[in-house]
C-alpha positions in Angstrom: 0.0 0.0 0.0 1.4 3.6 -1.4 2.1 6.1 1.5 -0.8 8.1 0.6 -3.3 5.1 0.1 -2.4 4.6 3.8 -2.8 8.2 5.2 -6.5 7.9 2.9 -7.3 4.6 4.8 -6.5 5.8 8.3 -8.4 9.5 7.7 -11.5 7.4 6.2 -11.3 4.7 9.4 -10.8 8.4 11.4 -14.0 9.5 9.8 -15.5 6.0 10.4 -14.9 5.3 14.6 -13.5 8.7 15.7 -10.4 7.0 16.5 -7.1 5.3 15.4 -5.5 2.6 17.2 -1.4 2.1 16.2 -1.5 -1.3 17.1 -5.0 -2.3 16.2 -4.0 -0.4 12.4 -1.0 -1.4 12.1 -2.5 -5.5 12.6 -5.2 -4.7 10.5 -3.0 -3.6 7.7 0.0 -5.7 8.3 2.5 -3.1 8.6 4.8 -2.3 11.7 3.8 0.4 14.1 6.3 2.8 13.4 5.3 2.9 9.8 1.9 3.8 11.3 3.1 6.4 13.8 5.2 8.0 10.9 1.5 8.7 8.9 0.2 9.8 11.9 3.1 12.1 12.6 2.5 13.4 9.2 -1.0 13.5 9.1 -0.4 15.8 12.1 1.7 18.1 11.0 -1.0 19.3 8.2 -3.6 19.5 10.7 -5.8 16.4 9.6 -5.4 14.8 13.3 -4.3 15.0 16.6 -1.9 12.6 18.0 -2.6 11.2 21.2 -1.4 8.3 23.7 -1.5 5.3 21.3 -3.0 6.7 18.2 -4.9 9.9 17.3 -8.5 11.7 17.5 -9.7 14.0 15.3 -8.4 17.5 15.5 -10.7 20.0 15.9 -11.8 22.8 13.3 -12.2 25.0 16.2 -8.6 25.9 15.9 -9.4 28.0 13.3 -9.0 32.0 14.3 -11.4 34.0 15.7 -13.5 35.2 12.6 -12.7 31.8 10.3 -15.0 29.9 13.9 -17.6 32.3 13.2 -19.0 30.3 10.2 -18.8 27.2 11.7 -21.8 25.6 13.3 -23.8 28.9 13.8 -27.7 27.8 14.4 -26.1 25.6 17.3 -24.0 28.1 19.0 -26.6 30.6 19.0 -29.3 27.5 20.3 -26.0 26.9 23.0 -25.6 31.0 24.0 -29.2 31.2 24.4 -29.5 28.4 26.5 -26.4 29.4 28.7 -27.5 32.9 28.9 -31.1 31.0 30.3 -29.0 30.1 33.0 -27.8 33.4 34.2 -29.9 34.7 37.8 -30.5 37.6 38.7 -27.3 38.9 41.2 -25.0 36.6 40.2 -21.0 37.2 39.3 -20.2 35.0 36.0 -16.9 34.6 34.4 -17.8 34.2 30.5 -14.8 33.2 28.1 -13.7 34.3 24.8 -15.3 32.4 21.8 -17.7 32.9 19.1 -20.3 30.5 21.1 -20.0 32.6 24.0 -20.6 35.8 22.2 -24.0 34.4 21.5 -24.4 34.0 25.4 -23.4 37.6 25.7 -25.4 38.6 22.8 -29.1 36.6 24.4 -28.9 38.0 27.4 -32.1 39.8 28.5 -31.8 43.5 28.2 -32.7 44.2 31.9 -30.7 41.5 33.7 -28.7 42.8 36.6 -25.4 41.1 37.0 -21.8 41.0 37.5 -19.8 39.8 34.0 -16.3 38.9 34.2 -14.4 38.1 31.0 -11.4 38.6 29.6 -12.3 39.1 26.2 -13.0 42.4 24.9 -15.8 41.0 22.2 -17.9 39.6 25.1 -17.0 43.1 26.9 -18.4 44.9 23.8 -21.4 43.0 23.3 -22.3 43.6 26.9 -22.0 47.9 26.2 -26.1 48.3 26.0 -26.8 46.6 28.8 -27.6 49.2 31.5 -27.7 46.6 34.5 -25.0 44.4 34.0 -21.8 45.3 35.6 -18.8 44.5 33.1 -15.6 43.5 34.9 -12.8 43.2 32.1 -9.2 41.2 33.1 -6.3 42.5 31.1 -3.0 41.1 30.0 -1.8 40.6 26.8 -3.9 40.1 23.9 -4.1 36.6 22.0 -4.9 37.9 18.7 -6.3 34.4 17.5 -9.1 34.4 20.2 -9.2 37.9 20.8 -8.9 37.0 25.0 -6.0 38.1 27.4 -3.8 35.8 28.4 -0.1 35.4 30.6 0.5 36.4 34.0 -1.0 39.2 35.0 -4.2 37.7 33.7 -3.9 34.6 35.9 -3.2 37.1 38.6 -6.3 39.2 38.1 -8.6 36.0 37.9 -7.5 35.2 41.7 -8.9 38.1 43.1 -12.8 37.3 42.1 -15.1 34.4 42.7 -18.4 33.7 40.2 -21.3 31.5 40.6 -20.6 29.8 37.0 -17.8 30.1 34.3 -19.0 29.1 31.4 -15.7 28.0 29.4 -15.3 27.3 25.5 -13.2 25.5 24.5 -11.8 23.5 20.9 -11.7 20.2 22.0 -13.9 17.7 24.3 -13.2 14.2 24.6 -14.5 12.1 27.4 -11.1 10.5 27.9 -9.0 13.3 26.9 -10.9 15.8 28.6 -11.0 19.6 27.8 -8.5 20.9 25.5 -7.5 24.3 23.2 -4.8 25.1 20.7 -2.2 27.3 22.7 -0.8 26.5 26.0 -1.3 29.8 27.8 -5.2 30.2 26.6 -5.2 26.7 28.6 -3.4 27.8 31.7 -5.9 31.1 31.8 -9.3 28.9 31.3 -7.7 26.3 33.8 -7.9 29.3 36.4 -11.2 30.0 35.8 -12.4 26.8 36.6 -10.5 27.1 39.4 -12.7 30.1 41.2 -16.0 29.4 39.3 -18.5 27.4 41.9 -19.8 25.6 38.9 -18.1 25.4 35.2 -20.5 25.0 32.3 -19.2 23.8 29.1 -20.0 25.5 25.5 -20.1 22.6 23.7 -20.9 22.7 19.8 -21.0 19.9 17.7 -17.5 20.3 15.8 -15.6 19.8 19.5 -17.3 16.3 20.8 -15.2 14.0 20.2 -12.6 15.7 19.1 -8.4 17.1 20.8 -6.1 19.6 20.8 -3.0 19.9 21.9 -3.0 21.2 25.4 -5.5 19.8 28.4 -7.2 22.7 30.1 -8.8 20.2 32.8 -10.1 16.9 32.9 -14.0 16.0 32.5 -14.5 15.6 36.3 -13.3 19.0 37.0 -16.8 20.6 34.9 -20.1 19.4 36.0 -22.3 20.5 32.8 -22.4 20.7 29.1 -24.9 22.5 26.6 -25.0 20.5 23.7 -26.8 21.3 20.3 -30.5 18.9 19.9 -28.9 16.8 17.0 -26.0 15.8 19.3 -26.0 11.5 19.0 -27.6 10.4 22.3 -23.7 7.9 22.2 -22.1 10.7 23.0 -24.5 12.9 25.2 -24.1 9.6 27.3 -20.7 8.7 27.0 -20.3 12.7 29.0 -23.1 11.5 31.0 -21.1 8.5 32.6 -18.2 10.7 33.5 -20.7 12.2 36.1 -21.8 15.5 33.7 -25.2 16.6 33.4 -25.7 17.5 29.8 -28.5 20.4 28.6 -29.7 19.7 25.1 -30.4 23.6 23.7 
C-alpha cells in the first residue's frame, strides 16, 4: 500500500470510529507500528489529526481563528448562547470566556438583567455595552490575537482576586477521555484558572468539538459538572459525557 493510500485509509477509518488505534491499524494492515506512527506524525503536521497516547483523535476545526470559527456551526452556537444565557440569575457574578459561542451567550442575554460579567475578552465586553444593568468587569493582559482573549501572568493574577457562581468556558476540544482541550498553551493555563474560582463550570459545547483534541489539556472531564449540547448531538455521545458524572443540557 502507497504512502498516501495509507494516510487515505487511516483519515477514512478516522472518519468512520473517531479513533485510530497504532496497534489495532498497524495488525489490520499488516505493517509495523512505526510505519503507522510516521503517517500519523504526518498526518499531524497538516492539521488532519491529533496525535494522542497510542493513536490519534480527530483535530478539531475549532482551531481555526477568531473570525474563520464564526461560520462554523452557527444555528447551534446561537441555540447553545441562548440556553447558557437561560442560565444566568438575577445577582450573580459569572466569568464568561472568549469564543464565538460565548458571544452568543453575551449577545441573548435579557436587556434588563442585573449582574456581575467577568471576562477577559473584549468581544464579550463589547457586546455587553447596551446593557444598562450588567456590571462588566474586564481582566487585562496581553492580547491573544487568534481568540481575541487576554492571556499570561497578569491575567492569571487578576482571575485570583474574584469568585463567580458559574464560568462558562469554551473550549476547541472535548473528549470524554481526553478531557477539555485548546490550541495554545497559555489560553489553557488562563481557562484552567477560571475553573479554578468558578463554583460551577458549564461547558459550550458545539458539535464540531465532541469527540474531538487539541494539543493542550485545560482540565479533565471531572473537574466541569455540565455541558450544553446542540439537539442533533448522537444520544452515544451525550451519554458517554453522562457516565463521567456530567449533566448535559440539550439547547
Amino acid at each position: 500500500m502507497l504512502t498516501q493510500q495509507r494516510k487515505a485509509h487511516i483519515l477514512a477509518v478516522l472518519r468512520e470510529t473517531g479513533e485510530i488505534v497504532a496497534k489495532t491499524l498497524s495488525r489490520d494492515l499488516n505493517l509495523s507500528e512505526d510505519t503507522i506512527r510516521r503517517d500519523l506524525r504526518e498526518l499531524a503536521a497538516e492539521g488532519l489529526l491529533q496525535r494522542v497516547h497510542g493513536g490519534a483523535l480527530p483535530a478539531s476545526p475549532a482551531l481555526a481563528d477568531f473570525s474563520g470559527r464564526q461560520t462554523i456551526a452557527t444555528d447551534g452556537k446561537k441555540a447553545i448562547g441562548r440556553a447558557a444565557a437561560a442560565m444566568i440569575q438575577p445577582g450573580q457574578v459569572i466569568f464568561v470566556d472568549g469564543g464565538t459561542t460565548a458571544v452568543q451567550l453575551a449577545r441573548h442575554l435579557p436587556i434588563d438583567l442585573e449582574a456581575t460579567i467577568i471576562t477577559h475578552s473584549p468581544s464579550i465586553a463589547v457586546e455587553l455595552i447596551n446593557h444598562p444593568n450588567i456590571t462588566v468587569e474586564m481582566i487585562g493582559g496581553r492580547l491573544f490575537k487568534h481568540s481575541m482573549v487576554a492571556v499570561g501572568a497578569s491575567t492569571i493574577e487578576a482571575i485570583a482576586y474574584y469568585r463567580a457562581d458559574i464560568y462558562f468556558m469554551g473550549v476547541t476540544g472535548i473528549h470524554p477521555e481526553i478531557g477539555l482541550t485548546t490550541g495554545d498553551s497559555e489560553e489553557a493555563t488562563v481557562k484552567r484558572t477560571l475553573c479554578r474560582y468558578a463554583a460551577e463550570t458549564v461547558v459550550l459545547a458545539s458539535s464540531e468539538k465532541l469527540g474531538a483534541a487539541s494539543p493542550y489539556v485545560v482540565v479533565p472531564m471531572n473537574y466541569v459538572q455540565c455541558l450544553i449540547v446542540e439537539r442533533d448531538t448522537p444520544e452515544e455521545s451525550a451519554a458517554s459525557f453522562r457516565a463521567e458524572g456530567l449533566t448535559v443540557i440539550t439547547a
